[in-house]
N, C-alpha and C positions, 0 to 999 in steps of 0.2 A: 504494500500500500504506500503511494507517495503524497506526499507532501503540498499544499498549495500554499506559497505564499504572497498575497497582495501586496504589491506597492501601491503604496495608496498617496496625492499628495496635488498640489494643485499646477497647474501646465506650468513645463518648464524647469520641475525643482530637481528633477534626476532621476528618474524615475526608473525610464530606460538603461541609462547609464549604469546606474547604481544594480539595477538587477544584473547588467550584462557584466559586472564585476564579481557580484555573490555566485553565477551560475557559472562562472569560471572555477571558483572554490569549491564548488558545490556537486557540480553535475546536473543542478538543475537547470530545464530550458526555460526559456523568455519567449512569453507570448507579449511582447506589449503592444498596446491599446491598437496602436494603427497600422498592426498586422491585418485588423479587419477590417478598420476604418480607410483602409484607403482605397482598395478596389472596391468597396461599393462607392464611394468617389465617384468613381469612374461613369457610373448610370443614374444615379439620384443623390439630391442634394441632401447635405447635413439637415437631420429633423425629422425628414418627412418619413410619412410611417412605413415605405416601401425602402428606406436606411435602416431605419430603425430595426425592424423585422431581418434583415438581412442580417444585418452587424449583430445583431444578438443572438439571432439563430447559429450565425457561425462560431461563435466565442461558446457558446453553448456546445456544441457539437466537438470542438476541439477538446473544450474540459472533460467532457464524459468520457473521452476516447483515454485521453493521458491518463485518467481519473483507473480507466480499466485494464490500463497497461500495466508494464513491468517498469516502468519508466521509476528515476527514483521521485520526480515530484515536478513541479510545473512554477512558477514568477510569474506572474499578471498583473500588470502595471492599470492602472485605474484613476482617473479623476474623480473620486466622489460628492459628488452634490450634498454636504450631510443634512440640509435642510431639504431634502428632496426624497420623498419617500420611495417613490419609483427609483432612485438607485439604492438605496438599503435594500428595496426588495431585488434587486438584480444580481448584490452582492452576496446575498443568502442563497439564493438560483444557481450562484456558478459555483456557490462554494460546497452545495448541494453533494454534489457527485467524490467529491473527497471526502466529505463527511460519512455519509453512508457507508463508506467501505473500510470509515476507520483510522481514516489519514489527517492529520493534523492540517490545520485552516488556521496561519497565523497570518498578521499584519505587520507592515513596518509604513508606518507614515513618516514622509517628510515633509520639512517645511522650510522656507525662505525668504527673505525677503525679497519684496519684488522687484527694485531694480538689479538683484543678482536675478531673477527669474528673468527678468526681461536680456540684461545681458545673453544669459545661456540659448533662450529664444532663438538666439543668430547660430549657434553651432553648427560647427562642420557636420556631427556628429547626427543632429538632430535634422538638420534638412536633408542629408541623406537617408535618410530610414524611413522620413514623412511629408515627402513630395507636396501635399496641403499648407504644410508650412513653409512652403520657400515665398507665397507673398508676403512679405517680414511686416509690410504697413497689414497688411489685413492681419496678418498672426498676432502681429504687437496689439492690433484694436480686439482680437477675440479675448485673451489672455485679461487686458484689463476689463474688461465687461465681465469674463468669468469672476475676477474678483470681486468687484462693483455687485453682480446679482446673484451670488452662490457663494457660502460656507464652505471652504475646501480643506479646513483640517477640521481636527474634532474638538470637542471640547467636554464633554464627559463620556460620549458614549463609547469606550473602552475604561472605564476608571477601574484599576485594579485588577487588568486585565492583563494576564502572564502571556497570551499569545497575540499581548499588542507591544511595538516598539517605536516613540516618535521621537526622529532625532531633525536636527537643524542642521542643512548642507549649506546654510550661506559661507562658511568658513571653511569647509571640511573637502578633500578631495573626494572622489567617489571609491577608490579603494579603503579609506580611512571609512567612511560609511557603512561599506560592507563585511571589513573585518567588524566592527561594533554591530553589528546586525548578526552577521553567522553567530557569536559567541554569546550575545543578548535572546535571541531567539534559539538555541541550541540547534542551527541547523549540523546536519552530516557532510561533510567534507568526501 
């Protein structure tokens, strides 16, 4: 049985990175978020319910499968909305399938401040993986809107909670993040 663990944290703060550093350590793969989000891109606009239905059905169908493998566990990078109840229930749907079989469904939130967010925004890193973000003015206008209209860390709903971890990458490199992550969350190496 493997392992799911969420990055969870608001656009921009490392999300991708930071997992493609733990799953180097780890073994575990990296689905993040615009593995799915970018070819449906391609035929329907962000929102609309013929996106939506896509992007979830596939992020859905990935986790079952990894969920039912031999695999040792699966990183799924995530922006959650926490004022938004439709992604709490999304996170419970995908965390679903690990649960069931026994695998542990931990979190690691990060957080930032925004002009380091917005810097990272421009990355080599990040426009090659996420084709949607190479308009920098339109990425830069989503990014601050997402903050403007959405809670993108938490604030109690993990309190006490051993299979949550939230750290601050405004200062930290992304390997320093993810050793403090593998050794705070007990992952396997």
């Amino acid at each position: 049985m493997g392992d799911l663990l969420f990055i969870i944290g608001p656009p921009a703060v490392g999300k991708m990175t930071v997992g493609n550093e733990i799953a180097a350590r780890t073994g575990l793969r990296v689905f993040h978020n615009h593995l799915a989000i970018e070819p449906v891109l391609r035929f329907f606009e962000f929102g609309t319910p013929a996106f939506s239905r896509l992007v979830q059905g596939f992020r859905q169908a990935v986790l079952e499968e990894v969920a039912a493998s031999d695999l040792p566990g699966l990183i799924f990078t995530y922006v959650w909305a926490f004022d938004s109840p439709g992604d709490a229930q999304s996170v419970r749907r995908y965390a679903e399938p690990f649960a069931r079989r026994g695998g542990r469904v931990l979190f690691l939130e990060l957080e930032a401040d925004q002009q380091e967010r917005l810097r990272r925004n421009t990355g080599e890193s990040r426009l090659a993986e996420k084709p949607s973000k190479r308009n920098l003015e339109r990425s830069r206008d989503l990014l601050l809107r997402a903050d403007r209209d959405y809670r993108l860390n938490s604030t109690d709903e993990f309190k006490d909670d051993p299979s949550h971890v939230r750290l601050d990458t405004t200062h930290l490199q992304p390997a320093e993040v993810a050793e403090r992550a593998i050794e705070r969350l007990g992952l396997r190496r």
